[in-house]
C-alpha positions in Angstrom: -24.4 46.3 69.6 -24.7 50.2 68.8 -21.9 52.5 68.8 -21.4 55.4 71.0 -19.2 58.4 70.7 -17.0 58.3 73.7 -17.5 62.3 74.2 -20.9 62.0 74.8 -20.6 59.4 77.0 -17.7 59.8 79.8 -16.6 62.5 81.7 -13.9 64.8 80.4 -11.6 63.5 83.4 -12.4 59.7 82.4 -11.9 59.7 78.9 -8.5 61.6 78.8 -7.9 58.5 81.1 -9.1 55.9 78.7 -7.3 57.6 76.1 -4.1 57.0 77.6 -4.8 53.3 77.4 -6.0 53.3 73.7 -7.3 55.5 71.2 -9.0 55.5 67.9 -9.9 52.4 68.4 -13.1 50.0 69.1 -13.1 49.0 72.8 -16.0 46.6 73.8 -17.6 47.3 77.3 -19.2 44.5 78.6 -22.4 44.5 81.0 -21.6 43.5 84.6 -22.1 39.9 85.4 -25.7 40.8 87.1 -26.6 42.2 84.2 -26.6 39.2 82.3 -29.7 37.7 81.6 -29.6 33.6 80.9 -30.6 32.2 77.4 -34.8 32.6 76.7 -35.0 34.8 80.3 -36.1 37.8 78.0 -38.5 35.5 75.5 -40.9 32.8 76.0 -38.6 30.9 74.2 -37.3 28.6 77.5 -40.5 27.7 78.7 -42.3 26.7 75.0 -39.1 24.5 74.4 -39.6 22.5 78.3 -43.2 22.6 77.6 -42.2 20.4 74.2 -39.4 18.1 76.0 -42.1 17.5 78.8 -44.5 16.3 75.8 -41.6 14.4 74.2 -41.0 12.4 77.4 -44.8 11.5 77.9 -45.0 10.4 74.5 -42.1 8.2 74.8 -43.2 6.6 77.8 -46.8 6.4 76.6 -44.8 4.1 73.8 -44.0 6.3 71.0 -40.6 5.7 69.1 -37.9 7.6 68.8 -37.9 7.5 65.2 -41.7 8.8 65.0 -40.4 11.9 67.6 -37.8 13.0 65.5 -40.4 12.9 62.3 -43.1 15.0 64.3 -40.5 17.6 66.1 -38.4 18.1 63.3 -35.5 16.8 65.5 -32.6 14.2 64.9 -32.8 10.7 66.7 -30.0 12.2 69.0 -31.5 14.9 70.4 -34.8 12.8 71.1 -32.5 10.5 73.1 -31.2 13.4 75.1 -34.7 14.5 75.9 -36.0 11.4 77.2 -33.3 9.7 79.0 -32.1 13.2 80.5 -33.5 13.3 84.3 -35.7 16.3 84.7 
């Protein structure tokens, strides 16, 4: 989050506004709800994590324990079983 000097940002009108709500201090401004973008939209990071569940599952069903799973993907026994038993 980078900080912005109010001056340089709103109107002379707006700000004497703001400033009668609060000043000198740190007001957060949040992006508007479609602005938000949801968690790995941005990255590659979504699909390379379904692409691994997807191989998890085929493993499992091809007959591979859970145990071995959780060795080979670094993950806990736990979160193999929510991979594999989740409908998807």
């Amino acid at each position: 989050m980078k900080y912005s000097k109010a001056e340089s940002i709103f109107p002379e009108e707006l700000l004497r506004i703001i400033q009668e709500y609060v000043q000198g201090e740190l007001v957060y401004i949040p992006k508007p709800k479609e602005a938000h973008l949801k968690w790995g939209e941005k990255t590659e990071s979504k699909s390379r994590v379904s692409a691994r569940n997807a191989e998890i599952k085929s493993l499992f069903c091809n007959g591979v324990r859970i145990e071995e799973l959780a060795g080979r993907y670094f993950l806990s026994c736990e979160s193999i079983k929510k991979i594999v038993y989740t409908k998807n």
